[in-house]
KOLVO-608423 format. One record per residue (C-alpha): residue in one letter; x, y, z. Coordinates in steps of 0.05 Angstrom, whole numbers, always signed. Each point is the difference from the previous one (the first is absolute). Layout:
BEGIN
> r x y z
> A X Y Z
...
REM end
This chain:
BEGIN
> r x y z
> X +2994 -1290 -462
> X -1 -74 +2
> X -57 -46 +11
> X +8 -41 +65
> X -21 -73 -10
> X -27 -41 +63
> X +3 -72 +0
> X -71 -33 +11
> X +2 -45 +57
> X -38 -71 -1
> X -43 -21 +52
> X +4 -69 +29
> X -68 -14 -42
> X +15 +33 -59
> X +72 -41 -7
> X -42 -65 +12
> X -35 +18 -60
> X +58 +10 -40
> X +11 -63 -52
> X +52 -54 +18
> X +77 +13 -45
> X +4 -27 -59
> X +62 -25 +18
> X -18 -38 +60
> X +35 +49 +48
> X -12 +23 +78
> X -27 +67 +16
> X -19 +25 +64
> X -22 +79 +13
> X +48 +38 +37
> X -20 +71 +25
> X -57 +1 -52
> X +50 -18 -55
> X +3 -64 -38
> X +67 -38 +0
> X +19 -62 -46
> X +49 -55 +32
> X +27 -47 -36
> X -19 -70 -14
> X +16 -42 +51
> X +58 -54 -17
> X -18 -77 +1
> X +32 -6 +73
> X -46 +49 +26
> X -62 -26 -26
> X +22 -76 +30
> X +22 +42 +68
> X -72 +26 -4
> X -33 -63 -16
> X +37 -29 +55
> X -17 +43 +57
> X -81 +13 -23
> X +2 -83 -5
> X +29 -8 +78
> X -47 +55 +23
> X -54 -33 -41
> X +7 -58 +33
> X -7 +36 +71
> X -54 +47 -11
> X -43 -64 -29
> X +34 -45 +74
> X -20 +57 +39
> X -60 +34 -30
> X +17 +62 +28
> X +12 +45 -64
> X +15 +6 -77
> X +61 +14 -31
> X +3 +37 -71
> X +59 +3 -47
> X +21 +69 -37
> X -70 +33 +19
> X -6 +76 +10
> X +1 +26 +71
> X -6 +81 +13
> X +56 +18 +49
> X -22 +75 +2
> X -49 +50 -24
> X +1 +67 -26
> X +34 -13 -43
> X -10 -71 -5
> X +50 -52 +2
> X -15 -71 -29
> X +57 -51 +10
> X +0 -74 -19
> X +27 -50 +42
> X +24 -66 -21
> X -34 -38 +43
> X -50 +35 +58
> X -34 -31 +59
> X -71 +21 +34
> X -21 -38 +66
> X -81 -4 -4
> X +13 +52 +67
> X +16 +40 -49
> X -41 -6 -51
> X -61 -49 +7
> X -8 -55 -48
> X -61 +18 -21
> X +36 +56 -25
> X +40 +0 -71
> X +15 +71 -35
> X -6 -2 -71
> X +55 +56 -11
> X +43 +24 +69
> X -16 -15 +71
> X -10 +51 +43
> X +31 -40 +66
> X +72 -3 +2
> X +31 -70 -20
> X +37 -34 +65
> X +52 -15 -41
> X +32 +16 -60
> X +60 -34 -39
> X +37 +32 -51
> X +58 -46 -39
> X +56 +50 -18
> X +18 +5 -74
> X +64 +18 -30
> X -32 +66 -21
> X -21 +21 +79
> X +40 +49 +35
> X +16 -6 +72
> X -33 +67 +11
> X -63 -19 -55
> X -9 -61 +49
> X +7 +32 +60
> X -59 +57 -6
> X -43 -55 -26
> X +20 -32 +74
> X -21 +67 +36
> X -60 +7 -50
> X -28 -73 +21
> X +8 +22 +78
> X -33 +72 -4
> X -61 -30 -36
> X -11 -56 +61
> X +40 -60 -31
> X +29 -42 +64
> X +57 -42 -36
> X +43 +11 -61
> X +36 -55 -27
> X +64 +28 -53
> X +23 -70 -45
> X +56 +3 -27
> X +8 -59 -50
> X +76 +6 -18
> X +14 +3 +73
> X -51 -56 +17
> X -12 +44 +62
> X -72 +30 +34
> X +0 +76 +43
> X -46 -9 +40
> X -26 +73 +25
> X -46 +20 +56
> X +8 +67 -3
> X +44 +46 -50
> X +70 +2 +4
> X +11 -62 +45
> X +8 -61 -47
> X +22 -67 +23
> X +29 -41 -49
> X -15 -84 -8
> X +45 -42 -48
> X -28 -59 -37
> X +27 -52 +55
> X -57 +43 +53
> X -65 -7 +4
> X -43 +56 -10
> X -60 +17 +46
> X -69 +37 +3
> X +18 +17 +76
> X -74 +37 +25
> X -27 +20 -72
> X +2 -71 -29
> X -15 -39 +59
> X +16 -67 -2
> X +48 +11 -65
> X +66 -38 -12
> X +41 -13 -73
> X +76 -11 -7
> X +23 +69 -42
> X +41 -57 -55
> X -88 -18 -16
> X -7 +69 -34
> X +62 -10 -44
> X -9 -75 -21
REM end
């Protein structure tokens, strides 16, 4: 007889106690299990800079939420699922600002942003989408850098693509918001 060996499976606290790679690389919890992406390339990080700077800007204009950049947000339990959005944005609706988690928040983001990598599959990408949109997220923005184009989703599935010559909006979850898509890619 062989001995069957079950994986353990992390909790959402027990992988935010887990110590930071040594190598400077992403993980997020999937399904209880720890994953490692890879470092993301110098575009990515001035993509990233880019679009936490313009929503920055409006979240300070507006003083209606916070926006965080490659923080953990749980997009299911049991087992738990931690992902890491580039950029993430919480209206004070949302989450008061009296209110700042130390590790996860429990209250979905309103939006999330992830800047595709050469190393992200269309189908990695897209359960991430449906993950965001079960757990209460209300926009997903997909950047693609090479492209120099924005999907904007509402809902799973049903993507509409902006170029860098459109200009990108926060429609009812970003009221007020406005940026030409070439800003995130300068």
């Amino acid at each position: 007889m062989s001995a069957v060996t079950t994986k353990r499976l992390l909790t959402s606290d027990e992988f935010a106690k887990l110590p930071n790679p040594i190598d400077g690389s992403k993980q997020e919890l999937v399904h209880g299990e720890v994953i490692t992406l890879r470092t993301p390339s110098f575009l990515h990080g001035v993509v990233v800079g880019n679009i936490g700077f313009v929503l920055e800007t409006y979240a300070r204009q507006t003083k209606n939420g916070r926006v965080t950049i490659s923080s953990g947000v749980i997009t299911e339990h049991g087992p738990d699922t931690v992902r890491g959005p580039d950029v993430a944005f919480w209206s004070f609706k949302r989450m008061p600002a009296d209110h700042v988690p130390v590790v996860y928040a429990n209250e979905p983001a309103d939006l999330c942003v992830e800047v595709i990598s050469p190393s992200n599959t269309d189908e990695k990408m897209t359960r991430k989408v449906r993950e965001y949109f079960a757990s209460g997220v209300q926009l997903v923005w997909l950047v693609d850098p090479e492209e120099r184009t924005v999907t904007v989703y509402r809902q799973p599935g049903d993507g509409r693509v902006l170029w860098d010559d459109a200009t990108i909006t926060g429609e009812d979850v970003l009221p007020g918001f406005t940026c030409a898509v070439a800003e995130f890619f300068q």
